[in-house]
C-alpha positions as CSV (number, residue, x, y, z in Angstrom):
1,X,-38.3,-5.4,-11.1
2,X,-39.1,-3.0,-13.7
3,X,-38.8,-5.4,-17.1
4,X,-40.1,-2.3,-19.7
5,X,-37.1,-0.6,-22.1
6,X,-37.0,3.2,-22.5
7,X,-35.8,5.9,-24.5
8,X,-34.4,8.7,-23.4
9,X,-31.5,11.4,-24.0
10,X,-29.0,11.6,-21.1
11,X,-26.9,14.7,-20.1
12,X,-23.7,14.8,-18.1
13,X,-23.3,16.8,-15.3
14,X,-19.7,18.1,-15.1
15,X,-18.2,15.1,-16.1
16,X,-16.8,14.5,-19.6
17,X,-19.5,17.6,-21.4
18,X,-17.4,18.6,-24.7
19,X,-15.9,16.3,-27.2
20,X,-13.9,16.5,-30.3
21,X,-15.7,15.6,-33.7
22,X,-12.6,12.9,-34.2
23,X,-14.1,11.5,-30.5
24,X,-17.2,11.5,-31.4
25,X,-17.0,9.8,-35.2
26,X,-14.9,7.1,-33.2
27,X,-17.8,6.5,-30.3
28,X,-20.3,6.5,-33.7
29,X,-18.3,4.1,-35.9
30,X,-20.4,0.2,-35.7
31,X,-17.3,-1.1,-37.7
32,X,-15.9,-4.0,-35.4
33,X,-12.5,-1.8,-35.3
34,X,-14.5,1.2,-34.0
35,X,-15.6,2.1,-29.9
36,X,-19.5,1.9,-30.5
37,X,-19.5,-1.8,-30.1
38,X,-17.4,-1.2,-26.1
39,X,-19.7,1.3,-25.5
40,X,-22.4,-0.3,-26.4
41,X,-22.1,-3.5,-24.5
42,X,-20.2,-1.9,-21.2
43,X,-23.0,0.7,-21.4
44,X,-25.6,-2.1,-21.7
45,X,-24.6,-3.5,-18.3
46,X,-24.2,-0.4,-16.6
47,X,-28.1,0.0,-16.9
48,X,-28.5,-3.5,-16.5
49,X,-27.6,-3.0,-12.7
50,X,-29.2,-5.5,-10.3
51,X,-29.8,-8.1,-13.0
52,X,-28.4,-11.4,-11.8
53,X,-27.2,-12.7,-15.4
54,X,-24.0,-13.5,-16.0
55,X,-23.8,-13.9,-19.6
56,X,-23.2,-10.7,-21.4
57,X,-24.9,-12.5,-25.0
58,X,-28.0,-13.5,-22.0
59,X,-27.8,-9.8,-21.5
60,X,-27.3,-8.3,-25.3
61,X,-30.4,-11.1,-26.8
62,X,-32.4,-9.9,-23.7
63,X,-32.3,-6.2,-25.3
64,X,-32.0,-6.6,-28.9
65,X,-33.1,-2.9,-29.3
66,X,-30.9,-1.1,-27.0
67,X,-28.9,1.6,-29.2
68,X,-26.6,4.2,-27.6
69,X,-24.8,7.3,-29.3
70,X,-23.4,10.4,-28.8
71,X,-25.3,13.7,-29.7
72,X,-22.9,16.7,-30.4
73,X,-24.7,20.3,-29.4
74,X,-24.0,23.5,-29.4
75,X,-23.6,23.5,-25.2
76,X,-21.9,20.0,-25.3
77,X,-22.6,16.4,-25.9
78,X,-25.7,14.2,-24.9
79,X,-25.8,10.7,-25.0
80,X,-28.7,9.3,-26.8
81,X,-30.3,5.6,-25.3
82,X,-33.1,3.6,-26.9
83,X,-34.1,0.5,-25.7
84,X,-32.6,0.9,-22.0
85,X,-33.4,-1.5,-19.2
86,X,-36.7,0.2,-17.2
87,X,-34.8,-0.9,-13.9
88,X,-32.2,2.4,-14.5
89,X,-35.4,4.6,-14.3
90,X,-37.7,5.8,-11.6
91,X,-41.0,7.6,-13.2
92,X,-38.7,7.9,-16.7
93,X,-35.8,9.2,-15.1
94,X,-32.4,7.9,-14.7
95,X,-31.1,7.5,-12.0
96,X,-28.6,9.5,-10.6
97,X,-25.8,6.7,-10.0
98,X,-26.2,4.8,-12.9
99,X,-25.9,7.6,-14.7
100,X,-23.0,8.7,-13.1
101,X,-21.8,5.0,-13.8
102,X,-22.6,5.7,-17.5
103,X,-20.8,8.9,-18.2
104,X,-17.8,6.9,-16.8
105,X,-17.9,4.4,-19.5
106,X,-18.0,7.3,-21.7
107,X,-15.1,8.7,-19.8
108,X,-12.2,5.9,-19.7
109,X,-13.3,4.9,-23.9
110,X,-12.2,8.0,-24.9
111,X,-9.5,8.3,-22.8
112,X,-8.0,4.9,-23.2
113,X,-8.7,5.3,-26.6
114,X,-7.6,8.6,-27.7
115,X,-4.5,8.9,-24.6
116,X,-3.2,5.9,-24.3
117,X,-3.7,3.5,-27.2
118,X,-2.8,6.1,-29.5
119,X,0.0,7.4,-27.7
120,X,3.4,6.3,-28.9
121,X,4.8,7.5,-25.2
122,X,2.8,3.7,-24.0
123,X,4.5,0.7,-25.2
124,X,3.0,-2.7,-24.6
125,X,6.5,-4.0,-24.4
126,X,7.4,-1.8,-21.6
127,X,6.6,-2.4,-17.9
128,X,7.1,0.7,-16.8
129,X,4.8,1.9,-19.9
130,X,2.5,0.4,-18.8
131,X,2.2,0.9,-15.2
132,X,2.4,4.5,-16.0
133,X,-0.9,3.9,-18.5
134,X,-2.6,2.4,-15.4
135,X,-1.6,5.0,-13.3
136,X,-3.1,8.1,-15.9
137,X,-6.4,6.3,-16.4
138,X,-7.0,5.9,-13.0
139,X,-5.8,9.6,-12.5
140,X,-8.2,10.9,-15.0
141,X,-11.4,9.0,-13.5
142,X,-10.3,11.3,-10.0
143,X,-9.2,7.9,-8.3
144,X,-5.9,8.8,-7.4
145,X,-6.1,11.8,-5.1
146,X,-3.5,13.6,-3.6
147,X,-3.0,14.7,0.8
148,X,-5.3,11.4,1.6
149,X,-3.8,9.0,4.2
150,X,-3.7,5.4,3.1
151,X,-6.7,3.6,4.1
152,X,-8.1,2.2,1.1
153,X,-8.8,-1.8,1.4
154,X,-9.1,-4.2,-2.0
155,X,-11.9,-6.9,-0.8
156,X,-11.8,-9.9,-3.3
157,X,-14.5,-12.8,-3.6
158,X,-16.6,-14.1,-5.5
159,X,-20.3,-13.1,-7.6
160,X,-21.8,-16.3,-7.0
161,X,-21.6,-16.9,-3.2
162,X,-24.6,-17.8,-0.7
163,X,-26.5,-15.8,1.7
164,X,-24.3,-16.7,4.7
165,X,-21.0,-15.6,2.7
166,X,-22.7,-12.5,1.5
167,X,-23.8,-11.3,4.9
168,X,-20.1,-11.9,6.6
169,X,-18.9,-9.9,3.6
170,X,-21.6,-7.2,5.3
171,X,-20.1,-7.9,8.8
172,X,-16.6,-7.3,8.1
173,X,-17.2,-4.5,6.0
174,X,-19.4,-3.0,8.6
175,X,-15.9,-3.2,10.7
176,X,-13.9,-1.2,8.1
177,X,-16.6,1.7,7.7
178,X,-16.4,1.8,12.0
179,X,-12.8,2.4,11.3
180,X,-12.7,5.4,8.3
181,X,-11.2,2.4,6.0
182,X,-12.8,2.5,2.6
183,X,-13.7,-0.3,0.1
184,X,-12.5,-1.1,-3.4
185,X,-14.0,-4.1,-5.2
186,X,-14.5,-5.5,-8.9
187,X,-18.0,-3.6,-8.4
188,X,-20.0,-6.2,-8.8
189,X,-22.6,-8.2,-7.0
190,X,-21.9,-10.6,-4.2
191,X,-19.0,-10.5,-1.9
192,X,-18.1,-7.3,-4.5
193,X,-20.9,-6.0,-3.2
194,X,-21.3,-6.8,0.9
195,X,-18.2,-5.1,2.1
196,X,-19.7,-1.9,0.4
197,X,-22.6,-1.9,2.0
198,X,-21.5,-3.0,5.6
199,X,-18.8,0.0,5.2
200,X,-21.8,2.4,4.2
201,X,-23.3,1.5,7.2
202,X,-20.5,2.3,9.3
203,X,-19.3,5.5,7.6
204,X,-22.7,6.8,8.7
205,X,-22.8,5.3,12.1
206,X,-19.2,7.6,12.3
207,X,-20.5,10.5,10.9
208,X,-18.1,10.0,7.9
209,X,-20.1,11.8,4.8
210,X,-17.1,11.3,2.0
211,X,-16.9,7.5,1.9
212,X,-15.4,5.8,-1.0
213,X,-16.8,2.8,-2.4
214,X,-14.4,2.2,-5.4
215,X,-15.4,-0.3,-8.4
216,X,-12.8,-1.5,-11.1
217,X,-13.6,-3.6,-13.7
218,X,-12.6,-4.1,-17.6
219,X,-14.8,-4.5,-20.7
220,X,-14.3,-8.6,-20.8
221,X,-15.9,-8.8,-17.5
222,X,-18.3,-6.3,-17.0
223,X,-21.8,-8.2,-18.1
224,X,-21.0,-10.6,-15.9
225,X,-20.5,-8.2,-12.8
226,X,-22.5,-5.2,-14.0
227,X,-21.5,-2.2,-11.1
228,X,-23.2,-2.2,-8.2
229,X,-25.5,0.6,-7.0
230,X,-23.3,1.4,-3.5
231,X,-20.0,2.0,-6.4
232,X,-19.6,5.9,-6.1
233,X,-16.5,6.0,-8.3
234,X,-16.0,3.7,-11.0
235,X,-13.5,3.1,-13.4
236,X,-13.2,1.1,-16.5
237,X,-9.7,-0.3,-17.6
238,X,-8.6,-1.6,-21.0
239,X,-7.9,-5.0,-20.2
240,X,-7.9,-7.7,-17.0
241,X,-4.0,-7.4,-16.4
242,X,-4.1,-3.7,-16.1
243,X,-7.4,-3.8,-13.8
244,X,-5.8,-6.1,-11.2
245,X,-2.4,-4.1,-11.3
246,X,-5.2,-1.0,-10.7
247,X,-5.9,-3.1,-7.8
248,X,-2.5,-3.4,-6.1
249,X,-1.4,-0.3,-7.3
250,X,-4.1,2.1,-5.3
251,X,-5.1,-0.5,-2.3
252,X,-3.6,-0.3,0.8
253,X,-4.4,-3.9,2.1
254,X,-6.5,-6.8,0.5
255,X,-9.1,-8.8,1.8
256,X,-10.3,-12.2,0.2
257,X,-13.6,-14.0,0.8
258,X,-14.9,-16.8,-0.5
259,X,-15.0,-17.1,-4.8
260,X,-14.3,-19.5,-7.8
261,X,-12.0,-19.6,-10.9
262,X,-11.6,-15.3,-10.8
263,X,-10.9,-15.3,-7.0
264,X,-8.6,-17.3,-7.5
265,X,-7.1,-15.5,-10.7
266,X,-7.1,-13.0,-8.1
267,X,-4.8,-14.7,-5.3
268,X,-3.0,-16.0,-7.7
269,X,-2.0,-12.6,-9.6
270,X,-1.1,-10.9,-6.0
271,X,1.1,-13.8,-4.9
272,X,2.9,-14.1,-8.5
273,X,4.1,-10.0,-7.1
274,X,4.6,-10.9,-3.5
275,X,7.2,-14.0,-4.2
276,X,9.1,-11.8,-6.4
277,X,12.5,-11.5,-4.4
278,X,12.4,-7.4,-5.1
279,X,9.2,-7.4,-3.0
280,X,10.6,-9.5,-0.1
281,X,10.3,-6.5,2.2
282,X,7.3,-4.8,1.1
283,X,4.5,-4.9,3.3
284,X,1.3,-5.6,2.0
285,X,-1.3,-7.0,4.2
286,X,-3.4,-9.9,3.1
287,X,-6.4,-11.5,4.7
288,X,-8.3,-14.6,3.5
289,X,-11.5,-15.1,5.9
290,X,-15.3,-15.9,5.8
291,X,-18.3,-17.8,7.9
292,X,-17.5,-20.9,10.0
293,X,-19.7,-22.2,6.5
294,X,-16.3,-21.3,4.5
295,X,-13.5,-22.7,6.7
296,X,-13.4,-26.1,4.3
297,X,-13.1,-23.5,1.2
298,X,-10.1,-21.5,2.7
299,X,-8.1,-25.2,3.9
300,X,-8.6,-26.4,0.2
301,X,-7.1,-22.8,-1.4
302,X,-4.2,-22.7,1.4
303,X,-3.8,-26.8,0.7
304,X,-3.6,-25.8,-2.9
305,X,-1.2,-23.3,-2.7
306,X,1.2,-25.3,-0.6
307,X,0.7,-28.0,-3.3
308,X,1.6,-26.2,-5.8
309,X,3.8,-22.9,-4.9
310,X,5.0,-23.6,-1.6
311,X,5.6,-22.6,2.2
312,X,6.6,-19.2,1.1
313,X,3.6,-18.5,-0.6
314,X,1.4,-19.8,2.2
315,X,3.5,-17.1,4.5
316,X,2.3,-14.0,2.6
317,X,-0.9,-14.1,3.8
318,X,-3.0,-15.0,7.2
319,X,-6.6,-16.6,7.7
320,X,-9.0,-16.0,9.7
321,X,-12.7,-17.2,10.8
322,X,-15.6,-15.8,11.0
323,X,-14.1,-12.7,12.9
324,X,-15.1,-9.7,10.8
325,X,-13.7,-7.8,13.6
326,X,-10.1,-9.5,13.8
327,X,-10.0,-9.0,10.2
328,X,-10.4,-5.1,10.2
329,X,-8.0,-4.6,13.2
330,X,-5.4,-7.1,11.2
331,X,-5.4,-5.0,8.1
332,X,-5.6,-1.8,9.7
333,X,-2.3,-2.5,12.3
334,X,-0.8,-3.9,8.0
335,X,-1.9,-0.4,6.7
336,X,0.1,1.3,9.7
337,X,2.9,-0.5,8.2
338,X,2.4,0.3,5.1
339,X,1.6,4.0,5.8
340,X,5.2,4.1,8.1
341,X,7.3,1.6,4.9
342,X,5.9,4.8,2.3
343,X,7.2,7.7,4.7
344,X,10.6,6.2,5.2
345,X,10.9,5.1,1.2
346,X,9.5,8.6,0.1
347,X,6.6,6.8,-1.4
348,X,3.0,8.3,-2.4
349,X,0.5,6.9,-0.3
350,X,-1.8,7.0,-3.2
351,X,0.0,4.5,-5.7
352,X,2.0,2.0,-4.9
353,X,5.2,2.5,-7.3
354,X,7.5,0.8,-5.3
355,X,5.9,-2.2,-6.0
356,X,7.6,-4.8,-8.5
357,X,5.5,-6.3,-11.4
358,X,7.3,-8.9,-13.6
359,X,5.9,-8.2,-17.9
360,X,4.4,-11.8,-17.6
361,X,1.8,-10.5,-15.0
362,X,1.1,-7.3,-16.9
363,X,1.0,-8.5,-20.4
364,X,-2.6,-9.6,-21.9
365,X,-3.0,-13.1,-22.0
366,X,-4.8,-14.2,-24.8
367,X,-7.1,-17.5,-23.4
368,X,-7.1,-19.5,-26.8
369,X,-7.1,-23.1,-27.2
370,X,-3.6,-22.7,-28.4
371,X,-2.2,-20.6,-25.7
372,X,-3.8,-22.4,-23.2
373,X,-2.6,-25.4,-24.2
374,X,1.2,-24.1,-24.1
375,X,1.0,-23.0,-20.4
376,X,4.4,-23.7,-18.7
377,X,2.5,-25.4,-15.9
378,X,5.9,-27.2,-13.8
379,X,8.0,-26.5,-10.7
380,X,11.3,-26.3,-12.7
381,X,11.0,-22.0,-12.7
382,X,11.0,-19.5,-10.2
383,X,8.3,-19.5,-7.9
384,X,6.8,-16.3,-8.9
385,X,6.8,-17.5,-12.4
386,X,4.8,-20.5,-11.8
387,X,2.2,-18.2,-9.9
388,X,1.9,-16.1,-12.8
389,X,1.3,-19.1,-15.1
390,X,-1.5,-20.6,-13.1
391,X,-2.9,-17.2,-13.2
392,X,-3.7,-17.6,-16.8
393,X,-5.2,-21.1,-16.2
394,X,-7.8,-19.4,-14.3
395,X,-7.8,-16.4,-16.1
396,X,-9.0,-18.8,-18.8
397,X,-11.7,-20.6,-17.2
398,X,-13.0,-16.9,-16.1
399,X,-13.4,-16.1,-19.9
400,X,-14.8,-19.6,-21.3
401,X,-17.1,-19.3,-18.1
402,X,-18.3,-15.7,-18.7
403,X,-16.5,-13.5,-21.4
404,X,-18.2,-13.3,-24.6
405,X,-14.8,-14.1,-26.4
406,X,-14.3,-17.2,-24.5
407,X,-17.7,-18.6,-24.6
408,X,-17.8,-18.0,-28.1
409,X,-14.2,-19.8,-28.7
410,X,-15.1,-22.6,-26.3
411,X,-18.8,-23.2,-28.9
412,X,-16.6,-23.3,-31.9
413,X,-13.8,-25.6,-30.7
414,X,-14.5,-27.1,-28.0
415,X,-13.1,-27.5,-24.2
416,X,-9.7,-25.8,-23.2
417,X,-7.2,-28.0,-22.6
418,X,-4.4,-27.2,-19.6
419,X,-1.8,-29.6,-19.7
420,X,1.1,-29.1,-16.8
421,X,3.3,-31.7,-14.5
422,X,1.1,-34.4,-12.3
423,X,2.3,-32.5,-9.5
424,X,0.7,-29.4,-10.4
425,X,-2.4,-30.6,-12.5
426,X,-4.0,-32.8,-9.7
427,X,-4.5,-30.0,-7.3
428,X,-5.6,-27.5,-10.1
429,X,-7.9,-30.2,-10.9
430,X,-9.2,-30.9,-7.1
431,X,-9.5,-26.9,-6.6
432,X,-11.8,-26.6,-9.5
433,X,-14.5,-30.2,-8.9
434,X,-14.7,-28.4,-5.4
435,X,-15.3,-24.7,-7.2
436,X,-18.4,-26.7,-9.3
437,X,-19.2,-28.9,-6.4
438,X,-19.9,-25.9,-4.3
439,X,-22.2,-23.6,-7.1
440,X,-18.9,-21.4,-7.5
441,X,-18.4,-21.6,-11.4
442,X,-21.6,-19.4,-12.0
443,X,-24.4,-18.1,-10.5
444,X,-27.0,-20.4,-8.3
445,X,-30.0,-22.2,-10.1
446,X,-27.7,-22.5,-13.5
447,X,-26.0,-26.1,-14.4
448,X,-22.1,-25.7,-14.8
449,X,-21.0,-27.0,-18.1
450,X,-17.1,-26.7,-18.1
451,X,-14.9,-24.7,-20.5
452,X,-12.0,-26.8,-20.3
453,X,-10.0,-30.7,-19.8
454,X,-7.5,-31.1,-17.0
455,X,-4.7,-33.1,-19.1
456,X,-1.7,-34.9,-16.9
């Protein structure tokens, strides 16, 4: 791998060409109030693709040069990079996808920036604010496209899995692209990545020329799961709450493999919407599978679950063992459903508004010591309440494992601290020794230190 840095100037082709002098003073300003420093590091690992760090400082100390601005012409705007990772270049060029994947960091700053956070029409208070924000920036980044049947499926899992995990991924995404189903993922490596490149695989074998291979991610996380070289569409949202509603909001059905503490973040978030009593009749298909290898991993998250939110959660979604076929005929016959549930509702097939999401799944949560500390972590609430709150446990753990914030919060004051009811703690407890035991935590060949203290 190509360990040199370049400089070059980068132009966009179609995509984002003119900007206003406000825009661009705002993309220029170093203060710690202004964009520079989210375009610098989301930029940063957008080049960075196919490095297998997943510590954005790792990443930042490893190219202490890099520098990235915008250059206002008289035709348009350029985007000016010194000290660039050599791996985005072939003979001095860029290439094409990654710089594709950079212009859409550019993209969704100014946007989010300039439409949404400074837009009194979005209120963080409001739920319906805020699902219509999610809604626009995915609009703007061409996500959302009108006249397209519904056949878009989320797959979940984790960046740190082994071979045999990453190659079912392959398999079963291989049996989506057979079937014209396309992928979204968190667009990064691992079992982000395999279900894009099985479906590639099979969208040629059909003769399918238009696949989409979707990546969502969010500023926090994106060093740690720098996009992918399959992603053909990427979009950047402001925040981790917003990117997984992005998730449920455009996907069709969603597939979980094998993962640690953001997989489960994950599950966690999606069954905190499907418990709600207003979703009760809402289809939404949802697969857990992997290897023979990962059958102890899925009994210890369905065993978990039951522990700690019940029959009714363990009822929204199936399992299923190393049968990547099963898995794409089971959540295409649950898209069917979903397709026929959107006709009879009057429902666009290409968001899902319909969908009920409670403020305490959509408003940022904030992992501090304090906050984390304060969880309401018992079984005296509703059930969909309690799913949300575990969320943020996790959620927490993903950012004192990998987000620059956390790691740096977790140095200066030590471990997290989740306290909850015996009844709850011990399984969240058991769940995550198994998640170190098994190399989950972070990527192979590094020693887990933990971020946090399970109190009882």
């Amino acid at each position: 791998m190509n360990e040199t840095s370049i400089d070059t100037r980068v132009s966009p082709n179609g995509q984002l060409a003119v900007l206003s002098k406000s825009e661009v003073n705002k993309l220029l300003d170093t203060s710690q109030g202004g964009s520079y420093q989210l375009l610098h590091k989301c930029s940063l690992a957008v080049l960075n693709c196919g490095n297998h760090s997943d510590d954005g400082r790792e990443m930042l100390a490893k190219y202490p040069d890099f520098s990235i601005k915008v250059i206002q012409e008289e035709r348009g705007i350029k985007l000016e990079v010194q000290g660039a990772p050599g791996v985005a270049f072939v003979d001095g060029k860029i290439i094409k996808g990654i710089k594709e994947h950079l212009f859409a960091v550019l993209r969704d700053i100014v946007y989010v920036n300039n439409e949404i956070n400074e837009n009194p029409r979005y209120s963080v208070h409001s739920s319906e604010s805020i699902t219509d924000a999610v809604f626009h920036i995915l609009r703007n980044a061409n996500i959302i496209r009108p006249h397209t049947d519904p056949n878009l499926v989320v797959c979940w899992g984790g960046h740190s899995i082994v071979r045999e995990e990453y190659e079912y991924c392959k398999e079963v995404g291989y049996e989506f692209g057979l079937r014209g189903l396309n992928i979204c993922t968190g667009c990064g490596p691992g079992a982000m990545k395999g279900p894009m490149k099985g479906a590639a695989v099979g969208h040629v074998k059909q003769r399918i020329n238009d696949g989409r291979y979707i990546g969502i991610t969010e500023p926090g996380i994106i060093a740690a799961e720098s996009p992918n070289p399959i992603v053909n569409e990427l979009v950047i949202l402001p925040d981790i709450e917003k990117r997984l509603e992005a998730f449920v909001r455009v996907g069709h059905g969603i597939v979980v493999f094998p993962g640690g503490a953001g997989t489960t973040e994950e599950i966690l978030y999606l069954l905190g919407i499907l418990l709600h009593p207003d979703n009760a009749d809402l289809p939404f298909p949802l697969v857990f599978t992997g290897p023979r290898s990962a059958e102890a991993y899925f009994k210890q998250v369905n065993q978990f679950i039951g522990d700690t939110l019940g029959l009714e959660a363990q009822q929204k979604y199936q399992i299923i063992i190393d049968d990547p076929a099963k898995v794409a005929r089971e959540i295409q016959q649950g898209i069917s459903k979903v397709k026929q549930f959107r006709i009879d509702r009057a429902d666009a097939f290409n968001f899902n508004w319909l969908l009920k999401i409670t403020p305490d799944l959509q408003q940022p949560f904030i992992p501090s010591h304090k906050n984390m500390a304060g969880l309401a972590l018992h079984k005296q609430q509703d059930c969909h309440h309690l799913a949300a709150n575990l969320r943020k446990v996790f959620s927490g753990i993903v950012a004192g494992n990998v987000k620059e914030e956390g790691i740096n919060a977790i140095e200066k004051h030590g471990h997290f601290e989740i306290k909850g009811d015996k009844e709850i703690m011990l399984p969240v407890d058991d769940l995550l020794k198994a998640f170190v035991s098994q190399g989950r935590m972070k990527l192979p060949g590094k020693h887990y230190q933990p971020c946090y203290r399970i109190v009882t």
